[in-house]
C-alpha atoms as an extended CHARMM CRD file, in Angstrom:
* protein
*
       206  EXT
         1         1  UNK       CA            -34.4990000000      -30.6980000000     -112.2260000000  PROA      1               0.0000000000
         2         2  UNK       CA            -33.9300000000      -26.7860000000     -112.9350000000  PROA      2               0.0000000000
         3         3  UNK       CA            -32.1030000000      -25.1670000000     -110.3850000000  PROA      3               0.0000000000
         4         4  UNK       CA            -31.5850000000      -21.4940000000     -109.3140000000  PROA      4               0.0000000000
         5         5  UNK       CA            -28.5750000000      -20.2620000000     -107.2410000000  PROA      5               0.0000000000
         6         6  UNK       CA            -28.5140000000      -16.8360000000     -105.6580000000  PROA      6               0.0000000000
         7         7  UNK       CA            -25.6820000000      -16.0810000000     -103.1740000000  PROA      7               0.0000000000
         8         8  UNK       CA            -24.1310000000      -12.6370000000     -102.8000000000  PROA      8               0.0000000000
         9         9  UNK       CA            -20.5680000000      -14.1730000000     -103.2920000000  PROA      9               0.0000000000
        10        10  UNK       CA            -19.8670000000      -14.8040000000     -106.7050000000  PROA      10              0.0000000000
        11        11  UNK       CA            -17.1550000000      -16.6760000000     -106.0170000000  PROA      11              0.0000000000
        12        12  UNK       CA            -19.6010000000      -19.5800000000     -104.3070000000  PROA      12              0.0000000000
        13        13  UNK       CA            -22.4560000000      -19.2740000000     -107.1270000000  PROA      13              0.0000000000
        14        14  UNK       CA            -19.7950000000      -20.1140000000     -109.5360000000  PROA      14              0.0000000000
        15        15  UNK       CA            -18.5050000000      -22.8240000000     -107.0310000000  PROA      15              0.0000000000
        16        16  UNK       CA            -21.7730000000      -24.2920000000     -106.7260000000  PROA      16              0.0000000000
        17        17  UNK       CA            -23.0950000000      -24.4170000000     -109.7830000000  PROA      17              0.0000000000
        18        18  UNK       CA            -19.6130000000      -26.3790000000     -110.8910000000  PROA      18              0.0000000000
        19        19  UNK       CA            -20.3810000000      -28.9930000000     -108.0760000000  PROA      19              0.0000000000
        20        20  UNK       CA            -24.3700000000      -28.9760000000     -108.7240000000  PROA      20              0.0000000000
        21        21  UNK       CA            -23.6620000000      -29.6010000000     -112.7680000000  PROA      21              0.0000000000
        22        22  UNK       CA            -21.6100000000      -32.2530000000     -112.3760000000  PROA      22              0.0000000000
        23        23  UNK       CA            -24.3180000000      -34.6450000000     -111.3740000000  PROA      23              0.0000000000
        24        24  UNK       CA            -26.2710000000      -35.2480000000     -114.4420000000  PROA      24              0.0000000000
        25        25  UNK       CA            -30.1280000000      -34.8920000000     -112.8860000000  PROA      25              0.0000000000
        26        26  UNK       CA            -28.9990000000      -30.9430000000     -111.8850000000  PROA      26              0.0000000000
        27        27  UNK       CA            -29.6620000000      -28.4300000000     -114.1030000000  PROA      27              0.0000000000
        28        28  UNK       CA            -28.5800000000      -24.7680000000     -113.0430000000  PROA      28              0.0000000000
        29        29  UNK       CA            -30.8710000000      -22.5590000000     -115.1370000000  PROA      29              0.0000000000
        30        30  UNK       CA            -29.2800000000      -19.3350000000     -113.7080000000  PROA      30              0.0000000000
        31        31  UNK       CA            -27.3460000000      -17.5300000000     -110.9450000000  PROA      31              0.0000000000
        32        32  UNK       CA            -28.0350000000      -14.6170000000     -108.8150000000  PROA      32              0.0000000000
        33        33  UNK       CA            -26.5100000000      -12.2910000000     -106.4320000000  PROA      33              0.0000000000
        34        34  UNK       CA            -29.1880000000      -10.6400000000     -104.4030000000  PROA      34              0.0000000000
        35        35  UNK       CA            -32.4390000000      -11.1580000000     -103.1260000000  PROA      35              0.0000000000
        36        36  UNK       CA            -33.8110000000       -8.7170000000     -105.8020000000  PROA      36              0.0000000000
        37        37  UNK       CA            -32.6320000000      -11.0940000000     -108.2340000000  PROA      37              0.0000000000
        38        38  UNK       CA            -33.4690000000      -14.4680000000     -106.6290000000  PROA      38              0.0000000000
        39        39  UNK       CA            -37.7200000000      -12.7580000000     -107.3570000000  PROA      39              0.0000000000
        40        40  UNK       CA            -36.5330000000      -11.7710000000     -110.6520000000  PROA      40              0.0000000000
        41        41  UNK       CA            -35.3710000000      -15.0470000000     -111.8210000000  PROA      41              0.0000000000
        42        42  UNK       CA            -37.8960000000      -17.3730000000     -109.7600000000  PROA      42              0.0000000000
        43        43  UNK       CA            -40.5120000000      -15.1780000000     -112.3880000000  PROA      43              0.0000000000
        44        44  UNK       CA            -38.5610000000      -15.7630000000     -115.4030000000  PROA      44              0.0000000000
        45        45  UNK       CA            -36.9860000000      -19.0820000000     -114.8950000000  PROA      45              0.0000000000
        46        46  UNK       CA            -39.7290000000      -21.0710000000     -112.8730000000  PROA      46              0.0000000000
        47        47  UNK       CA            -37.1190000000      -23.0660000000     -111.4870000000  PROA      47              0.0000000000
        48        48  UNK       CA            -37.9590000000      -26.3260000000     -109.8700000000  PROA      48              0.0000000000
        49        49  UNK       CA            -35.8450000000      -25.6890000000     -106.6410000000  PROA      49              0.0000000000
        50        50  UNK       CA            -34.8620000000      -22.0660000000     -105.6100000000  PROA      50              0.0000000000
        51        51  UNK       CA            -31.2780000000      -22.9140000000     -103.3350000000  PROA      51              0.0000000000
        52        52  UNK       CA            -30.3680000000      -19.2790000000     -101.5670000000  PROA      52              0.0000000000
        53        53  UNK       CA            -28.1210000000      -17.7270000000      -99.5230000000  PROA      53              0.0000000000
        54        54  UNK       CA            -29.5950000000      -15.6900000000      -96.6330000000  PROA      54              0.0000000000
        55        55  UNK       CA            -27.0950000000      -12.7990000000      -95.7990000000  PROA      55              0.0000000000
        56        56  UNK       CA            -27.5480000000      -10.4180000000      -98.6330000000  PROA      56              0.0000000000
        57        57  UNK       CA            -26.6690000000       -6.7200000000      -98.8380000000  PROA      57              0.0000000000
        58        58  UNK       CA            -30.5650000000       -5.2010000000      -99.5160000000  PROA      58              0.0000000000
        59        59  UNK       CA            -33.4360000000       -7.5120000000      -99.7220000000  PROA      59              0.0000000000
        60        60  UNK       CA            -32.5270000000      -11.2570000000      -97.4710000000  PROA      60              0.0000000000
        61        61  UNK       CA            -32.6630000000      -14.3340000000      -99.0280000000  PROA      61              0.0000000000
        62        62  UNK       CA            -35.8470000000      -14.6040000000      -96.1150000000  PROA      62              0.0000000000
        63        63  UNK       CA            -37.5120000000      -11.5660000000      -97.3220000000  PROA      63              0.0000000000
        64        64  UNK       CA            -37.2740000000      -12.7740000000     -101.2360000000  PROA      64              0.0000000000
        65        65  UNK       CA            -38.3420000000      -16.0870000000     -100.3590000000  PROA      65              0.0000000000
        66        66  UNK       CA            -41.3160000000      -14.4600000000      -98.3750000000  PROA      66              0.0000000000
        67        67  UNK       CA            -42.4000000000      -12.7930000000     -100.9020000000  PROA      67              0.0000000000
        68        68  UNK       CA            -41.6060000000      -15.6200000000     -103.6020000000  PROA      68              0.0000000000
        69        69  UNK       CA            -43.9580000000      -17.8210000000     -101.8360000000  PROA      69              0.0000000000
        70        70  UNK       CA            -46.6020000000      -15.2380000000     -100.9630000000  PROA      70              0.0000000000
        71        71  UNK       CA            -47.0200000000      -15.0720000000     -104.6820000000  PROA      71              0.0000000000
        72        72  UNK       CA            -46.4380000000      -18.6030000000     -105.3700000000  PROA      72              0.0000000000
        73        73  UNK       CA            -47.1000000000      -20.9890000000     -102.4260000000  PROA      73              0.0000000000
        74        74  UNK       CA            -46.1980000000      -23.9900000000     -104.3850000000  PROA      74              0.0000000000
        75        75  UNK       CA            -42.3820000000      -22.3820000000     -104.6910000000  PROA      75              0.0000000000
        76        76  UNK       CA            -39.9470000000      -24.9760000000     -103.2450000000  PROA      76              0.0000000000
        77        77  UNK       CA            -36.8030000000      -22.9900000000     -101.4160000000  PROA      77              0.0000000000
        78        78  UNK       CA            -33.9880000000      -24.1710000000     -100.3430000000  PROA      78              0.0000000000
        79        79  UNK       CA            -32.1490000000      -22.3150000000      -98.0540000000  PROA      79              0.0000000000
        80        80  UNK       CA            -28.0590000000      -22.7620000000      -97.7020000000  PROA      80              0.0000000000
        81        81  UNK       CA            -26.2770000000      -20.6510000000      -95.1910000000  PROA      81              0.0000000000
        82        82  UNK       CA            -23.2750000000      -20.3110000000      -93.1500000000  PROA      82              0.0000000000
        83        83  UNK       CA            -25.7060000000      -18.9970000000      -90.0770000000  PROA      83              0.0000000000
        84        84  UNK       CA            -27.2720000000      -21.5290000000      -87.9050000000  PROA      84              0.0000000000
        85        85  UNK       CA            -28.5790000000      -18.7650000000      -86.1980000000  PROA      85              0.0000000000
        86        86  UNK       CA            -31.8350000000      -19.9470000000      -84.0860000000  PROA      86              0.0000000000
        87        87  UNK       CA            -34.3520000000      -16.8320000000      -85.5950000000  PROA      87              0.0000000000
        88        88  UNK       CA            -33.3290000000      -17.4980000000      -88.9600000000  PROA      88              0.0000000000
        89        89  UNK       CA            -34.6810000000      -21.3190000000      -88.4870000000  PROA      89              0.0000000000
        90        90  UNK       CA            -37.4230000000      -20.4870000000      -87.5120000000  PROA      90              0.0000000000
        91        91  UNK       CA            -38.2540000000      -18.0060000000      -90.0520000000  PROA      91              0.0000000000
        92        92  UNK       CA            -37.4560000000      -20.1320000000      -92.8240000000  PROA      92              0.0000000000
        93        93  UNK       CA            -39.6360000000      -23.0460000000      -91.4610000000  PROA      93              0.0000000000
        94        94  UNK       CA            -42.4720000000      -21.3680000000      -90.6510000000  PROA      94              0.0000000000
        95        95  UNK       CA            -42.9820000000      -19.4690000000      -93.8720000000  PROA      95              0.0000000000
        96        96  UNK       CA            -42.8840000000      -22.7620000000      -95.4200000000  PROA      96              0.0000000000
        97        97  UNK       CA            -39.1040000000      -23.4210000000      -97.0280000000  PROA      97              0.0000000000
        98        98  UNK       CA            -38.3910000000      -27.0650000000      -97.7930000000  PROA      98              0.0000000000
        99        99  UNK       CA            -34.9880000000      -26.8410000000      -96.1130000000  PROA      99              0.0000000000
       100       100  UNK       CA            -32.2130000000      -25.3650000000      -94.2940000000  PROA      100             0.0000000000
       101       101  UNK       CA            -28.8040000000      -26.2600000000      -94.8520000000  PROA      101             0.0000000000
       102       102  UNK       CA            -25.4950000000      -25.1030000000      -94.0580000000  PROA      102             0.0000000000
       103       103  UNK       CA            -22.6920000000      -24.3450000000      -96.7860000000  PROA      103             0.0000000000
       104       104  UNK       CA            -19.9760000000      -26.3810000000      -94.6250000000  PROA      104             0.0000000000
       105       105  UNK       CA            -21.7580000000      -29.4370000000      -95.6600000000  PROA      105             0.0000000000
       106       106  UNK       CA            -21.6010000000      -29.0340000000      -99.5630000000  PROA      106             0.0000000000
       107       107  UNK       CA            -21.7970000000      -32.7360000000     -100.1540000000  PROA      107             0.0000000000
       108       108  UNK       CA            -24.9530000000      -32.5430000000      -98.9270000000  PROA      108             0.0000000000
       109       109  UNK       CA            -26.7460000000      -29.9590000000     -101.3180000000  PROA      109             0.0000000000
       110       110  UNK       CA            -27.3050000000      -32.3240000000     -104.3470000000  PROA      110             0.0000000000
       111       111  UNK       CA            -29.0560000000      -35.0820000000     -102.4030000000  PROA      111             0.0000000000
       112       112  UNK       CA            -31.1180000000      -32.4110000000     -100.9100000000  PROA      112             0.0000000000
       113       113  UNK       CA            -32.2710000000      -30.7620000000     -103.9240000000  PROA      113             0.0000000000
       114       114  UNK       CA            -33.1120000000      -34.3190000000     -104.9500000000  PROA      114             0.0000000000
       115       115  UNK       CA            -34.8780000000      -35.2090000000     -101.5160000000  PROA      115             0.0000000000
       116       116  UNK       CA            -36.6550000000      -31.9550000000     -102.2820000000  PROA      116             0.0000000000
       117       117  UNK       CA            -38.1130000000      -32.5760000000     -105.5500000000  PROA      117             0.0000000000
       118       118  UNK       CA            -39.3450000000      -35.7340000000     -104.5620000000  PROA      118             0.0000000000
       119       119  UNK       CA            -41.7120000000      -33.9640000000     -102.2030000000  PROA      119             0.0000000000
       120       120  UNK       CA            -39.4440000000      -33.8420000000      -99.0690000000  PROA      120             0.0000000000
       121       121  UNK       CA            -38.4030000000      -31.5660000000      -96.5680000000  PROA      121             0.0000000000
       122       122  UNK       CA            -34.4930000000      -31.3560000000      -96.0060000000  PROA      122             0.0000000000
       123       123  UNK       CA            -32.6660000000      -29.7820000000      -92.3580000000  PROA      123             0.0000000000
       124       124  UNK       CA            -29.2610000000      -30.1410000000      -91.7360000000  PROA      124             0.0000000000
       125       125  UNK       CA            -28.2890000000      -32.2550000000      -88.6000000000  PROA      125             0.0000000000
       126       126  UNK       CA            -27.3960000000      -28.4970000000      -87.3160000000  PROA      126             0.0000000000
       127       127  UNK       CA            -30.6580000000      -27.4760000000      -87.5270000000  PROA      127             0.0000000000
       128       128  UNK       CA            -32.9130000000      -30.4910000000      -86.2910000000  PROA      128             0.0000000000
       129       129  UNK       CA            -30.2340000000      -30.9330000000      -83.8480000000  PROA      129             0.0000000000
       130       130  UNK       CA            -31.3170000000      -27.0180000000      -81.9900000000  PROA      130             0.0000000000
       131       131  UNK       CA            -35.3800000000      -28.0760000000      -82.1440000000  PROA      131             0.0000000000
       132       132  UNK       CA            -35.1880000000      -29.8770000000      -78.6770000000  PROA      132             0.0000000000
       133       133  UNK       CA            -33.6700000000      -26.5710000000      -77.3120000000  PROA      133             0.0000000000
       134       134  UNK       CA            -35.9810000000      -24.8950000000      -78.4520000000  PROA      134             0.0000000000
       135       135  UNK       CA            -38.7110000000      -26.2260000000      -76.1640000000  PROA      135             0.0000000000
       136       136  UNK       CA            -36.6730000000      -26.9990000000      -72.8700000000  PROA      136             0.0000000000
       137       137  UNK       CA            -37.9050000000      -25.7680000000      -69.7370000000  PROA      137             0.0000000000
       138       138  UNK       CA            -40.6670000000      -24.0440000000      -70.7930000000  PROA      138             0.0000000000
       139       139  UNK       CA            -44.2350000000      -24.0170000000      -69.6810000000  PROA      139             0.0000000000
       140       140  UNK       CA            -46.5080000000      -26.2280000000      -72.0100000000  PROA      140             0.0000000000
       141       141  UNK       CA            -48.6350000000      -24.2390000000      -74.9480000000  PROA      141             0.0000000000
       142       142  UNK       CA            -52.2810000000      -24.3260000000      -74.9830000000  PROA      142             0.0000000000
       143       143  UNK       CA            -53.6640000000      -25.3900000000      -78.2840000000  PROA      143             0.0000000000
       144       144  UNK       CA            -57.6440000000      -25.8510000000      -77.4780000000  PROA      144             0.0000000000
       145       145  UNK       CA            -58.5580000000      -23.6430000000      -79.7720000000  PROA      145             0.0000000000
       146       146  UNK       CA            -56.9310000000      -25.5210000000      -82.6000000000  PROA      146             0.0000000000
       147       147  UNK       CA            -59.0160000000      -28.3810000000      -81.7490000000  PROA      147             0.0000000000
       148       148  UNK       CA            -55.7280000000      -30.5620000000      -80.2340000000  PROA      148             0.0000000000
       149       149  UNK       CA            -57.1740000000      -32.8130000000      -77.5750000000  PROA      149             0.0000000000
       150       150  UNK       CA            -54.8810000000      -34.1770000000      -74.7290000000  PROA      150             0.0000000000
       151       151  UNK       CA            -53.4940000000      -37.2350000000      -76.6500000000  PROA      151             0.0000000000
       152       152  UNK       CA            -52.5390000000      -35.0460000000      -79.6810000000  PROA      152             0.0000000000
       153       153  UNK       CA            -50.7830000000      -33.0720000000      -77.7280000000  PROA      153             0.0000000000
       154       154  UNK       CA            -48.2940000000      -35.1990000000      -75.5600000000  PROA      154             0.0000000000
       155       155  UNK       CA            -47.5390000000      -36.6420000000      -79.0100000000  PROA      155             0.0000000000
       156       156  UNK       CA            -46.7580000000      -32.7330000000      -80.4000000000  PROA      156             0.0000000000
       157       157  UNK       CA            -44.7920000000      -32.8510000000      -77.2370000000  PROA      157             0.0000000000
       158       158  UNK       CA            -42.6560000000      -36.1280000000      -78.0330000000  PROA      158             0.0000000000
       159       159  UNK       CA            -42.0580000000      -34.4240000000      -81.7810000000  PROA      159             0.0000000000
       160       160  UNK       CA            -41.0850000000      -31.7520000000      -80.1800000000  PROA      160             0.0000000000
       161       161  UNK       CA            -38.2220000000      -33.4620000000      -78.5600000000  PROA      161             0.0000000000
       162       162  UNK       CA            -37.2060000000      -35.0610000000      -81.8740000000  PROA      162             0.0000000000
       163       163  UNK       CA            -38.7140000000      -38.2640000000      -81.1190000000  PROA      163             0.0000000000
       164       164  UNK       CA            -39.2340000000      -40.7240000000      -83.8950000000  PROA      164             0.0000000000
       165       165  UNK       CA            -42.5870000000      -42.4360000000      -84.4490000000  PROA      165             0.0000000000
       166       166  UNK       CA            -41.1800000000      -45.8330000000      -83.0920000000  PROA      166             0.0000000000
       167       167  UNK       CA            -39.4540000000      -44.3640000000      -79.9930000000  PROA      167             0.0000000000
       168       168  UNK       CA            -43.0200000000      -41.7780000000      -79.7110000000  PROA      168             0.0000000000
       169       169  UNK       CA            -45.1790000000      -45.2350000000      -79.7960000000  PROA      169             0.0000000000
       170       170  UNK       CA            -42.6520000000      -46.9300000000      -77.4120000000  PROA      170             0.0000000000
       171       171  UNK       CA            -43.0850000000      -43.7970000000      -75.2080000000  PROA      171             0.0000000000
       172       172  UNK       CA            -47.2800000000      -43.1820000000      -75.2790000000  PROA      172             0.0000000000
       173       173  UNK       CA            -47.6570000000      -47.2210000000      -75.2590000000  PROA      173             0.0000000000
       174       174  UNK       CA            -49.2030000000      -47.0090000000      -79.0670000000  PROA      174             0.0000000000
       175       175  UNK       CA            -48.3180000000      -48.6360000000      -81.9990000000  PROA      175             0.0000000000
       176       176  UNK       CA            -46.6200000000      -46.9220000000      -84.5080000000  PROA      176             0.0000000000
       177       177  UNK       CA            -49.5390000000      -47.0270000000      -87.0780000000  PROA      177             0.0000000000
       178       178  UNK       CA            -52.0690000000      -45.1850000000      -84.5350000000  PROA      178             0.0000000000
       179       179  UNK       CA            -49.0780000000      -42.5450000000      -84.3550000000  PROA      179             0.0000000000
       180       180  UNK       CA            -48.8850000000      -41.8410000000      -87.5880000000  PROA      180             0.0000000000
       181       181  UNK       CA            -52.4900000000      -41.3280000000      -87.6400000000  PROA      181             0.0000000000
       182       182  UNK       CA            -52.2540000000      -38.6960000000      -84.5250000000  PROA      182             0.0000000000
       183       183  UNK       CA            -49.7360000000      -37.1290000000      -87.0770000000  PROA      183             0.0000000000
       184       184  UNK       CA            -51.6460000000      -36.7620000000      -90.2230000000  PROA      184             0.0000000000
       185       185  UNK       CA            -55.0830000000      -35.4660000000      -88.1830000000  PROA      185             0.0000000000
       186       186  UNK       CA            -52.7880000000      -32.8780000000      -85.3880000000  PROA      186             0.0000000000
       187       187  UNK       CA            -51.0320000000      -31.7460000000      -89.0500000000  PROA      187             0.0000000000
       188       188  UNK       CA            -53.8840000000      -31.2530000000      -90.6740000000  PROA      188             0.0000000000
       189       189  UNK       CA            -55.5510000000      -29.0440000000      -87.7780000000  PROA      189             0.0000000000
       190       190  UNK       CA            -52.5660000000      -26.7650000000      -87.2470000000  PROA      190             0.0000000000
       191       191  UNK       CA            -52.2230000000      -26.2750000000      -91.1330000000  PROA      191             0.0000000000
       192       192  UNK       CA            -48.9910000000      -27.5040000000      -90.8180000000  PROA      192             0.0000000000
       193       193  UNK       CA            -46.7960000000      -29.3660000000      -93.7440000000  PROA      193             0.0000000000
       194       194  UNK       CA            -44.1460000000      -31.8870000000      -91.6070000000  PROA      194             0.0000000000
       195       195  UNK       CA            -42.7250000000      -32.7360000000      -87.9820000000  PROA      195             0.0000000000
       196       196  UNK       CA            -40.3300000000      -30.1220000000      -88.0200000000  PROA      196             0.0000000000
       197       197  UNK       CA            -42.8660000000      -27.2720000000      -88.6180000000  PROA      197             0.0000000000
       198       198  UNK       CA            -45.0860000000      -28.6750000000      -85.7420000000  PROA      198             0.0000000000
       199       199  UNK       CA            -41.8890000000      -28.3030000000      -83.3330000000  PROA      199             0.0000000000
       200       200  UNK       CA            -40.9490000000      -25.0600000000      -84.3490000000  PROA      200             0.0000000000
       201       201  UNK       CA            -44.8800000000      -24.2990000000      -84.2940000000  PROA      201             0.0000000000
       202       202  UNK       CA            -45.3960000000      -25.7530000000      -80.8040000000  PROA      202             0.0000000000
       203       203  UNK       CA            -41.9180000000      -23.6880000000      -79.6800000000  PROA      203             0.0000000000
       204       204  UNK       CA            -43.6220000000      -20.4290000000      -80.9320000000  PROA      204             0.0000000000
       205       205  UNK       CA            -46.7810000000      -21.1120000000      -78.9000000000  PROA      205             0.0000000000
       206       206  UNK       CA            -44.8590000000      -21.3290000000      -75.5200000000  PROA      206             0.0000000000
């Protein structure tokens, strides 16, 4: 796969792109510095996976992958950050990155770029961790007009909690297949891609 770095520390592009090369499937086609550059380079490298910092001096990693996937929504951006900062995740999921990760964990980053190309999306146990929080204590959402009927939504609820299909069927007395189907028709509805982006979506609709 053809990889793009773009972090405003040098220091870590070159670090990364050492530990990125070393596994044979990575290719780094380039590196960047800014969010100016991370555009620049999605244009003229079409990279497979865009991996980005989110700090920048100037334009954010957020804002260039905003506008990266404004202009191409099949773009698939990684995000890798020292933040774990709760507006930042929810930025990043809900204009449709593939993952969040953060730099402490850099033995993670290959087998997410991997996970990612194979059509996945990728959050660090950081970030999936916070979801729950996210939701506590707050009054239900009202999703009616998105067509989600009362069985859809106390299964948004038990994703919203981080539930697992198995321990959602266990909960709702289903099995896990007619959870999965709940899944694929209350994603399709909301226009949504994965669990994670109906948590943070059901969150923002408190």
């Amino acid at each position: 796969m053809k990889v793009v770095i773009i972090d405003d520390d040098g220091f870590i592009c070159a670090s990364l792109k050492t530990i990125l090369q070393a596994d044979p499937e990575i290719e780094v086609a380039a590196t960047g510095t800014s969010g100016e550059e991370a555009i620049t380079l999605y244009e003229t490298v079409r990279p497979d996976i865009l991996l980005t910092d989110i700090r920048m001096d100037g334009l954010s990693g957020l804002e260039a992958g905003e506008r990266i996937l404004q202009a191409h929504p099949e773009a698939k951006i990684l995000f890798l950050t020292t933040f774990s900062d709760n507006e930042y995740i929810v930025k990043a999921l809900r204009m449709g990155a593939k993952g969040y990760l953060i730099k402490q964990n850099a033995e993670a980053i290959a087998p997410a770029l991997k996970a990612v190309m194979s059509g996945q999306s990728v959050f660090g146990s950081e970030v999936v961790s916070k979801l729950p929080s996210f939701i506590s204590g707050q009054v239900k959402p009202d999703l009616s007009e998105y067509g989600i009927i009362e069985r859809e939504m106390e299964i948004i609820e038990q994703v919203a909690k981080g539930l697992n299909n198995k321990e959602i069927a266990d909960t709702l007395h289903l099995s896990e297949g007619t959870v999965r189907n709940y899944l694929s028709v209350i994603l399709e509805k909301l226009n949504l891609r994965d669990r994670t982006q109906l948590a943070v979506f059901y969150y923002e609709n408190h």
